[in-house]
PyMOL Python script that loads the backbone (N, CA, C, O; Angstrom):
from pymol import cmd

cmd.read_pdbstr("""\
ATOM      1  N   UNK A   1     -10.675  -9.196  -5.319  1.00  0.00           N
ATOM      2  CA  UNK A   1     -11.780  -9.214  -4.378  1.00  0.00           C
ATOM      3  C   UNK A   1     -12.433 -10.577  -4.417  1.00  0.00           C
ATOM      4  O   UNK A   1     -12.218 -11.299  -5.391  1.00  0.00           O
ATOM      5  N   UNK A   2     -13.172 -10.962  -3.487  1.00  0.00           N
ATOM      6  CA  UNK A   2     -13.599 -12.464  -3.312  1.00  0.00           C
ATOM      7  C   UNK A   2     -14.871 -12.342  -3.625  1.00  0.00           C
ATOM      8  O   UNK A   2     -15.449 -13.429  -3.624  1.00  0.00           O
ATOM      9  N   UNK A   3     -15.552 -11.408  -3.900  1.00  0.00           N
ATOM     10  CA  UNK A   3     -16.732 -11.159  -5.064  1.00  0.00           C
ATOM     11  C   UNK A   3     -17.004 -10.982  -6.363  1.00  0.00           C
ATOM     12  O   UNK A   3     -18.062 -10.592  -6.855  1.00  0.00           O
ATOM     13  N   UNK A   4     -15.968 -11.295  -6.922  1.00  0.00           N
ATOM     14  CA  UNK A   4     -15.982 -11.140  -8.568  1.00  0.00           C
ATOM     15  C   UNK A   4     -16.023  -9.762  -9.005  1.00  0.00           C
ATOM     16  O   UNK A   4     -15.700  -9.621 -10.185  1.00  0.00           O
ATOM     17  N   UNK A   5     -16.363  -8.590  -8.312  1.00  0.00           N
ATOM     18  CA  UNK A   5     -16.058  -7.283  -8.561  1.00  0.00           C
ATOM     19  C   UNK A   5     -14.938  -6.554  -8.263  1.00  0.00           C
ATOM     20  O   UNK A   5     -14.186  -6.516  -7.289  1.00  0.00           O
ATOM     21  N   UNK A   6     -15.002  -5.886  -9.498  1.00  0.00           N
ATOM     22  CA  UNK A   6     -13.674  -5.315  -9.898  1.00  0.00           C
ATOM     23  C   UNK A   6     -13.154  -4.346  -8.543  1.00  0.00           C
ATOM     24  O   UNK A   6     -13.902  -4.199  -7.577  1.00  0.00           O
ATOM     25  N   UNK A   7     -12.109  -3.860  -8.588  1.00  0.00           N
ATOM     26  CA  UNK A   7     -11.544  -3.368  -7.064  1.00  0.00           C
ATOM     27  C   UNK A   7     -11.684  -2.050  -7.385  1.00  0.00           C
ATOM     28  O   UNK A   7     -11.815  -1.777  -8.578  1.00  0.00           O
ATOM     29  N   UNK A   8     -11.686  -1.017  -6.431  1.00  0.00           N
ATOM     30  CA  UNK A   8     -12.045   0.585  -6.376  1.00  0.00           C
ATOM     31  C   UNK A   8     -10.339   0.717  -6.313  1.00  0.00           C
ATOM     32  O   UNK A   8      -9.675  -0.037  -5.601  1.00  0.00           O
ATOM     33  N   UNK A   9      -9.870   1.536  -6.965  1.00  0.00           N
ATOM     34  CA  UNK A   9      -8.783   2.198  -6.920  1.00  0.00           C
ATOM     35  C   UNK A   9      -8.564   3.754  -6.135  1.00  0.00           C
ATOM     36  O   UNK A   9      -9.461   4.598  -6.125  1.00  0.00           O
ATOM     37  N   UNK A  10      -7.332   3.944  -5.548  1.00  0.00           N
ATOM     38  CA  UNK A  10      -7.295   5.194  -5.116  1.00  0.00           C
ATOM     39  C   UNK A  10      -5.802   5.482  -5.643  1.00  0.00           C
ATOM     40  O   UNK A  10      -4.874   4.768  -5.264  1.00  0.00           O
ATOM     41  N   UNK A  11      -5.622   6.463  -6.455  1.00  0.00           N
ATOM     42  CA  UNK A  11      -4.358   7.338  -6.379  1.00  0.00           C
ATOM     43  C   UNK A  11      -4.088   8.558  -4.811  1.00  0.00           C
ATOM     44  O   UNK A  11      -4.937   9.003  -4.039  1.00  0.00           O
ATOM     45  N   UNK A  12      -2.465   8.795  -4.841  1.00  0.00           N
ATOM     46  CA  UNK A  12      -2.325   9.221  -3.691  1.00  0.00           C
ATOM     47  C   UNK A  12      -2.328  10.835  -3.940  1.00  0.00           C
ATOM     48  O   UNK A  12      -2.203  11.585  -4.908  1.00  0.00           O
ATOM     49  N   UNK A  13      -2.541  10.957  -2.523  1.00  0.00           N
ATOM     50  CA  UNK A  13      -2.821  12.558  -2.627  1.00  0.00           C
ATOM     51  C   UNK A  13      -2.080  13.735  -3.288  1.00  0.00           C
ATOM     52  O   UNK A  13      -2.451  14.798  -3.786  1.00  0.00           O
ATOM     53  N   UNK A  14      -0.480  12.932  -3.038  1.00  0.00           N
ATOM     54  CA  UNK A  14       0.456  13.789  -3.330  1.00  0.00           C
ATOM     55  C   UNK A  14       0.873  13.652  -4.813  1.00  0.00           C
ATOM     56  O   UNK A  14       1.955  13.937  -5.327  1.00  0.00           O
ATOM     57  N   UNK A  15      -0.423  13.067  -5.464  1.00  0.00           N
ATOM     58  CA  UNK A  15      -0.237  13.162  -7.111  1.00  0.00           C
ATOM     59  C   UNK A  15      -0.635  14.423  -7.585  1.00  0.00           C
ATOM     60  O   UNK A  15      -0.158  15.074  -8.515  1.00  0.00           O
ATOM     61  N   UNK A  16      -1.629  14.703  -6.782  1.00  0.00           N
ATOM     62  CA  UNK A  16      -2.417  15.895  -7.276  1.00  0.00           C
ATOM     63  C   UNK A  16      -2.810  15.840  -8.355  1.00  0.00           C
ATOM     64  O   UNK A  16      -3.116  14.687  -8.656  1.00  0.00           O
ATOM     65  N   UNK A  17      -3.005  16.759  -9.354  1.00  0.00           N
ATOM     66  CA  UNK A  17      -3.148  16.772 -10.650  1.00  0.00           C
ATOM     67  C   UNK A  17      -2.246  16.253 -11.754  1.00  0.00           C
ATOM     68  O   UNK A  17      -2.502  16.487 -12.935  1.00  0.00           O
ATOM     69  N   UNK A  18      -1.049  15.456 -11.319  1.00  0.00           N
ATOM     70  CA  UNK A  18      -0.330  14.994 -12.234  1.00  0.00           C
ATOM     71  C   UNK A  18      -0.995  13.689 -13.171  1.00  0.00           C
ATOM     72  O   UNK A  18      -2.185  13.395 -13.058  1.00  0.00           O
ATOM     73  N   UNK A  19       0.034  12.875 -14.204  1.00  0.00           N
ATOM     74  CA  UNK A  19      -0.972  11.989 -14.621  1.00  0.00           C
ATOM     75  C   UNK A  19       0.600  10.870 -14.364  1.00  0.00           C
ATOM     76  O   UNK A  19       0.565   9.727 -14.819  1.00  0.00           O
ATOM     77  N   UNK A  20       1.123  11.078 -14.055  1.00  0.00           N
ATOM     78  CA  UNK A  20       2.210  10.067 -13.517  1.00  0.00           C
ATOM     79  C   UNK A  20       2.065   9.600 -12.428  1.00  0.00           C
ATOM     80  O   UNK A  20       2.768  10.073 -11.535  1.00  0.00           O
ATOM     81  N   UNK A  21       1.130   8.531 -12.099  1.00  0.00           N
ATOM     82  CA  UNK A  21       0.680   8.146 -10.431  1.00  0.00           C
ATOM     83  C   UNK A  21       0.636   6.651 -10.723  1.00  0.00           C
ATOM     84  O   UNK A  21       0.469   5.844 -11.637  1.00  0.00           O
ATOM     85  N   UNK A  22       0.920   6.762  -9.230  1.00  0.00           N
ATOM     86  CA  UNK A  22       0.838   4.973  -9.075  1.00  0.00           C
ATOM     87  C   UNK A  22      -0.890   4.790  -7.991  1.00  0.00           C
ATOM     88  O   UNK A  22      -1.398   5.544  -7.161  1.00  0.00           O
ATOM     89  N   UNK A  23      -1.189   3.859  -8.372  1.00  0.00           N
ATOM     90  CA  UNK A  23      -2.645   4.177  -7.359  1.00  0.00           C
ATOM     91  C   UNK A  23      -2.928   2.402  -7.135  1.00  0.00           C
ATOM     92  O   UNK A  23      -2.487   1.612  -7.969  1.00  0.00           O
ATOM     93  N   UNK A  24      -3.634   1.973  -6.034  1.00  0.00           N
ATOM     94  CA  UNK A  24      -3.869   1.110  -5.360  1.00  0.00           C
ATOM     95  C   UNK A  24      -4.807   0.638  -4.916  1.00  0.00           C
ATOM     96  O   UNK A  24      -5.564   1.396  -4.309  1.00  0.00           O
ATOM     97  N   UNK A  25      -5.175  -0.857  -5.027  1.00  0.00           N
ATOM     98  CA  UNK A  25      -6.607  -0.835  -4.801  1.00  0.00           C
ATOM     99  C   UNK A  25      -6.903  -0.931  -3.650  1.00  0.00           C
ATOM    100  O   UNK A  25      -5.904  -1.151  -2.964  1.00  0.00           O
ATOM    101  N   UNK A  26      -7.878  -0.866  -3.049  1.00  0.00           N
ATOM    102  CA  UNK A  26      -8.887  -0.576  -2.015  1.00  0.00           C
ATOM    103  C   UNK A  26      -8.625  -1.744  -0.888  1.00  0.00           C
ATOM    104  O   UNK A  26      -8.618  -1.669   0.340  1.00  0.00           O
ATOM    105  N   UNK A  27      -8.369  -3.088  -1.965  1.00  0.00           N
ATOM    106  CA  UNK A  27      -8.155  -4.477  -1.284  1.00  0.00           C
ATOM    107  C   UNK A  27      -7.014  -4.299  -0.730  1.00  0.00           C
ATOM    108  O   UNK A  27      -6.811  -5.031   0.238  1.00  0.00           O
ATOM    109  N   UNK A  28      -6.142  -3.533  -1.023  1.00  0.00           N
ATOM    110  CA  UNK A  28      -4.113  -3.726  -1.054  1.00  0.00           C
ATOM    111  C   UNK A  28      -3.447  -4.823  -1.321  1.00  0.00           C
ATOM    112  O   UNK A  28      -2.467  -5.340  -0.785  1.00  0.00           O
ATOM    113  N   UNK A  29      -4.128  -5.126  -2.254  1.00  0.00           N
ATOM    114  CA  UNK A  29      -3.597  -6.155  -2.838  1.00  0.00           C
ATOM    115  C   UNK A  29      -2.784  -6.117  -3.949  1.00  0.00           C
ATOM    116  O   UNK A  29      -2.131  -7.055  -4.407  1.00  0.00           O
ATOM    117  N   UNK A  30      -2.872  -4.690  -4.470  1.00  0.00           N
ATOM    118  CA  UNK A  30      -2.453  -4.958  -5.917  1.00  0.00           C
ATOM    119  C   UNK A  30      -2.345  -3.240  -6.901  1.00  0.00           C
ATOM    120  O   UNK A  30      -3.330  -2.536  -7.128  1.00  0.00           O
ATOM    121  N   UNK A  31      -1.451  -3.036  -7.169  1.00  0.00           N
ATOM    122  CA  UNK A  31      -1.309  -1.445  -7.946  1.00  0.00           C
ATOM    123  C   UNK A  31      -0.961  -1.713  -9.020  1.00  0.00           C
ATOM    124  O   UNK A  31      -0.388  -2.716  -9.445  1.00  0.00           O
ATOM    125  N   UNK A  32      -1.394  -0.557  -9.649  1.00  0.00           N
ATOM    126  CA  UNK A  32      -1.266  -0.271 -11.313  1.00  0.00           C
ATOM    127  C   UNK A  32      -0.977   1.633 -11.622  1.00  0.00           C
ATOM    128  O   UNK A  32      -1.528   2.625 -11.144  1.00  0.00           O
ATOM    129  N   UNK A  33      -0.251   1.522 -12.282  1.00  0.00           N
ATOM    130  CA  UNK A  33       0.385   2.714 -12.930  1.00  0.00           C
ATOM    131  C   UNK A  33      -1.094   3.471 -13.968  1.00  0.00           C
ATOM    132  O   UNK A  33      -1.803   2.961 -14.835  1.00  0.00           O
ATOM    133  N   UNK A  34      -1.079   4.531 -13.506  1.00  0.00           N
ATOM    134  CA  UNK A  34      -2.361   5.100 -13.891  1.00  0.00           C
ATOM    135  C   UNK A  34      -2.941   5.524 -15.221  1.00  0.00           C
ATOM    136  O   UNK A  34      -4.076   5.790 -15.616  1.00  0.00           O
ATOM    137  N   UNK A  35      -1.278   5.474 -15.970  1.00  0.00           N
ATOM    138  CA  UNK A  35      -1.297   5.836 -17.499  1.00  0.00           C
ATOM    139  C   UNK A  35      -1.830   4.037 -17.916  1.00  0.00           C
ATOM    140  O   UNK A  35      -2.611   3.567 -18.744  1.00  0.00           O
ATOM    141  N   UNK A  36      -1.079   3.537 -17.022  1.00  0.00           N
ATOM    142  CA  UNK A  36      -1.274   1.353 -17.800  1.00  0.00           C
ATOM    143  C   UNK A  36      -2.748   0.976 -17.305  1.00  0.00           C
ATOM    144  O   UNK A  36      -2.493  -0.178 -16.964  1.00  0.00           O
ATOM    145  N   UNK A  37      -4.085   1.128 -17.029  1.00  0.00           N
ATOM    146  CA  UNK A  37      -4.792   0.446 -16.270  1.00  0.00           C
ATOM    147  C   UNK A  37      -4.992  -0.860 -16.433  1.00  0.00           C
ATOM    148  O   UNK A  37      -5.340  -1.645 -15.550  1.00  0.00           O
ATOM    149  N   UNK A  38      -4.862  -1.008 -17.106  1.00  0.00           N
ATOM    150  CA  UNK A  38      -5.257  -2.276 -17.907  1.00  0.00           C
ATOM    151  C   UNK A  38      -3.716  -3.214 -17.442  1.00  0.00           C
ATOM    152  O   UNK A  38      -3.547  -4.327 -17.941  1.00  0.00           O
ATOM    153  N   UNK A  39      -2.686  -2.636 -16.477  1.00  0.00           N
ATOM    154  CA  UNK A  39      -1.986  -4.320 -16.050  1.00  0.00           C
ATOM    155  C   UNK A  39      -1.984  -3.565 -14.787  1.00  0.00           C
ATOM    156  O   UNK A  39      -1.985  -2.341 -14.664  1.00  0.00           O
ATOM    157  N   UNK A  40      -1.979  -4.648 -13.678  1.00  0.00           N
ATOM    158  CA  UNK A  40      -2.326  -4.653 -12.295  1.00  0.00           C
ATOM    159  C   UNK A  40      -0.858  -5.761 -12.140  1.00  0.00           C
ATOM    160  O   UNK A  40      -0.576  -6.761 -12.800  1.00  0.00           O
ATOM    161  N   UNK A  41       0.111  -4.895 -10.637  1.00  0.00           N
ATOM    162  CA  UNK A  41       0.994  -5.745 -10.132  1.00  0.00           C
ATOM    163  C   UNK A  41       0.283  -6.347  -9.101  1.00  0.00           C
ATOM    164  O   UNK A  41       0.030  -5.607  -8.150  1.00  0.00           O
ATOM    165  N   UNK A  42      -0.170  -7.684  -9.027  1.00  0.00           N
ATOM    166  CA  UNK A  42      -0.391  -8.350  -7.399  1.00  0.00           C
ATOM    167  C   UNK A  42       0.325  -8.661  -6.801  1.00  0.00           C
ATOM    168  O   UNK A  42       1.090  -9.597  -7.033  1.00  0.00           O
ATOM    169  N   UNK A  43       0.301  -7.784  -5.577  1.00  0.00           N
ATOM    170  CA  UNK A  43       1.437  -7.806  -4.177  1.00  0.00           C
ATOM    171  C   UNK A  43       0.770  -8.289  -3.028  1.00  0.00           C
ATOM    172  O   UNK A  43       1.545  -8.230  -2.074  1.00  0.00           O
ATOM    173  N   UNK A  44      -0.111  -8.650  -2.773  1.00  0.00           N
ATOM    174  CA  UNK A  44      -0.989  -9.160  -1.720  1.00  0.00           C
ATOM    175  C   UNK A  44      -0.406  -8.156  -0.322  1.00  0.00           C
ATOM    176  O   UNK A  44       0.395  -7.222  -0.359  1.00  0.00           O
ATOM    177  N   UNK A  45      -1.046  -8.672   0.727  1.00  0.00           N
ATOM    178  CA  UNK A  45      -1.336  -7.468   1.651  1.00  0.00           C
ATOM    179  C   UNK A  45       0.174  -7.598   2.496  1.00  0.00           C
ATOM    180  O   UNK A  45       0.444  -6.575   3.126  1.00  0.00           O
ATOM    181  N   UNK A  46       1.284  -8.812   2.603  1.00  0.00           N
ATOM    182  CA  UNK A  46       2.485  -8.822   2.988  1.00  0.00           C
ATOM    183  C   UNK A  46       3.406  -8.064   2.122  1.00  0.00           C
ATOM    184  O   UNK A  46       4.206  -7.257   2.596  1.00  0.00           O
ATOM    185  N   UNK A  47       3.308  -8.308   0.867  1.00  0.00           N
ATOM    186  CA  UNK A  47       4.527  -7.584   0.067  1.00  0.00           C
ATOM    187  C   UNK A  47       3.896  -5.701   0.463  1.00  0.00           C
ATOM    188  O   UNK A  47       4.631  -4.756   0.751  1.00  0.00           O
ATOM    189  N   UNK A  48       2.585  -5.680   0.356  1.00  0.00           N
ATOM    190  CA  UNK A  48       2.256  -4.175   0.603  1.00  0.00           C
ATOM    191  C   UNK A  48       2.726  -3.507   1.723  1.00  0.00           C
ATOM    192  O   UNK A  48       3.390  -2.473   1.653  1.00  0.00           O
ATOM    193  N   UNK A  49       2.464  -3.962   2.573  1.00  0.00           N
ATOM    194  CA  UNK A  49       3.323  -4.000   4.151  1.00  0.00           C
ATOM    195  C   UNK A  49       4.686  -3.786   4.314  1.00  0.00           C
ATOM    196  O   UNK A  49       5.292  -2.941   4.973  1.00  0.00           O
ATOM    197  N   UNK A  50       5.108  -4.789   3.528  1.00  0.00           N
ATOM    198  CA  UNK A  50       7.362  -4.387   3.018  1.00  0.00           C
ATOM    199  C   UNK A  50       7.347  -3.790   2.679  1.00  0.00           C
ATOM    200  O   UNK A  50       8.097  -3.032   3.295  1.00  0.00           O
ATOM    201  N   UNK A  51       6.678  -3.003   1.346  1.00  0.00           N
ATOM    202  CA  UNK A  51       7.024  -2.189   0.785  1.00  0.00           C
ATOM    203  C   UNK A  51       6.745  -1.087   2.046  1.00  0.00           C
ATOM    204  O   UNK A  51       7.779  -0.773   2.636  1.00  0.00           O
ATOM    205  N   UNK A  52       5.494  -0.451   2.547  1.00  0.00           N
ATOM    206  CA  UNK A  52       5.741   0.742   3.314  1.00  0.00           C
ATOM    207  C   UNK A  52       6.096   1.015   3.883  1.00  0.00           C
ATOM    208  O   UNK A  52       6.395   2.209   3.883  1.00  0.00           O
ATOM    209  N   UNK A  53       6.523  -0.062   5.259  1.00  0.00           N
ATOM    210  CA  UNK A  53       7.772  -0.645   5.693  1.00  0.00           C
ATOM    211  C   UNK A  53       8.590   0.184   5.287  1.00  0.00           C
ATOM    212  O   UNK A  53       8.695   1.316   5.759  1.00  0.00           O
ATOM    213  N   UNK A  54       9.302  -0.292   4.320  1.00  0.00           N
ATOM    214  CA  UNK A  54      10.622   0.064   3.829  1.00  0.00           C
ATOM    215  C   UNK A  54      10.695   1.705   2.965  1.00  0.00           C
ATOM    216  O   UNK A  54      11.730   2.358   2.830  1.00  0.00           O
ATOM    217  N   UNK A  55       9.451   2.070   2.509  1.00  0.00           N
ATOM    218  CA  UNK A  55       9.148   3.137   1.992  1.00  0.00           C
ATOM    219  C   UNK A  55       9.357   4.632   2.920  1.00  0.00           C
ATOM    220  O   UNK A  55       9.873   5.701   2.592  1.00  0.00           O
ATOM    221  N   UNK A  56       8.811   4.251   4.017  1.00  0.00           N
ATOM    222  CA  UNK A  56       8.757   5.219   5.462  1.00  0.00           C
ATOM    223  C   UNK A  56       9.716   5.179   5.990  1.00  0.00           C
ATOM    224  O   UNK A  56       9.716   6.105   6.801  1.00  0.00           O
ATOM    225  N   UNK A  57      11.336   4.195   6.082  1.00  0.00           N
ATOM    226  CA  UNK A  57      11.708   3.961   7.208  1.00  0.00           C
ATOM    227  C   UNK A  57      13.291   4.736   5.980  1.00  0.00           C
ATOM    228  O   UNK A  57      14.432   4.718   6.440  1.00  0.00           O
ATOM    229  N   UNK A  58      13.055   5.251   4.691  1.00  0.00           N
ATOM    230  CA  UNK A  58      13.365   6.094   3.856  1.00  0.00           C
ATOM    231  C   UNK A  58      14.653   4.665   2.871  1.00  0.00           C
ATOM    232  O   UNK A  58      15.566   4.969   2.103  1.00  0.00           O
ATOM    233  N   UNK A  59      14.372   3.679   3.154  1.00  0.00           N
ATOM    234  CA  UNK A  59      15.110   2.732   2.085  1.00  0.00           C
ATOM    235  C   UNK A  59      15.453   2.852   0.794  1.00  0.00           C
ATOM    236  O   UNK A  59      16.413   2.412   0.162  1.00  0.00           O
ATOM    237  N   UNK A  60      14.206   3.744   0.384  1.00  0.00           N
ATOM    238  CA  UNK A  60      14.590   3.691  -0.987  1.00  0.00           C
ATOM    239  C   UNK A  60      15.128   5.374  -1.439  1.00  0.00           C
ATOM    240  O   UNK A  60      15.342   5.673  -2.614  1.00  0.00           O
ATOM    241  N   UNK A  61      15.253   6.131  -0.552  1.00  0.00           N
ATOM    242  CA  UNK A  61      16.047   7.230  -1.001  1.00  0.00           C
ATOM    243  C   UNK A  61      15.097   8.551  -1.331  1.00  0.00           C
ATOM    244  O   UNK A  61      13.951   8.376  -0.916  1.00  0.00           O
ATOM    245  N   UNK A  62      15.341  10.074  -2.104  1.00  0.00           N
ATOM    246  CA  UNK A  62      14.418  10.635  -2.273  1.00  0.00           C
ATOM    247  C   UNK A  62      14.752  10.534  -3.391  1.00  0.00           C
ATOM    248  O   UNK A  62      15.920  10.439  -3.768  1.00  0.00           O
ATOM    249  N   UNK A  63      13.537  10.541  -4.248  1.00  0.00           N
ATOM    250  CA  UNK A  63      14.013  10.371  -5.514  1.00  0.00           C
ATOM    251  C   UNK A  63      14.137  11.620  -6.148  1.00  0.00           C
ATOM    252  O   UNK A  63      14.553  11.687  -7.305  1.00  0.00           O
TER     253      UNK A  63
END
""", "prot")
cmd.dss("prot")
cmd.show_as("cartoon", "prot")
cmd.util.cbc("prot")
cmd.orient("prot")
């Protein structure tokens, strides 16, 4: 964030109550694995874009 404050995170819906989630910040800039908080991947808002991109259009398979 370009305010020195820390970013609001959201995990996705379809985690539900699990604790295996990937969740994302608010900026879309950047996700972290929910068990790790403490390391953040920065993907800025183009790599976020490829990825859903490619996420929706079923590239990566069902897992």
């Amino acid at each position: 964030m370009t305010d020195g404050a820390p970013p609001r995170w959201r995990k996705s819906s379809r985690s539900a109550s699990q604790s295996d989630c990937v969740e994302i910040a608010q900026t879309f800039d950047r996700i972290r694995d929910s068990k790790h908080k403490d390391a953040e991947l920065m993907v800025g808002r183009a790599g976020w874009t490829s990825f859903l991109t490619a996420a929706k259009s079923g590239e990566f398979g069902k897992g």
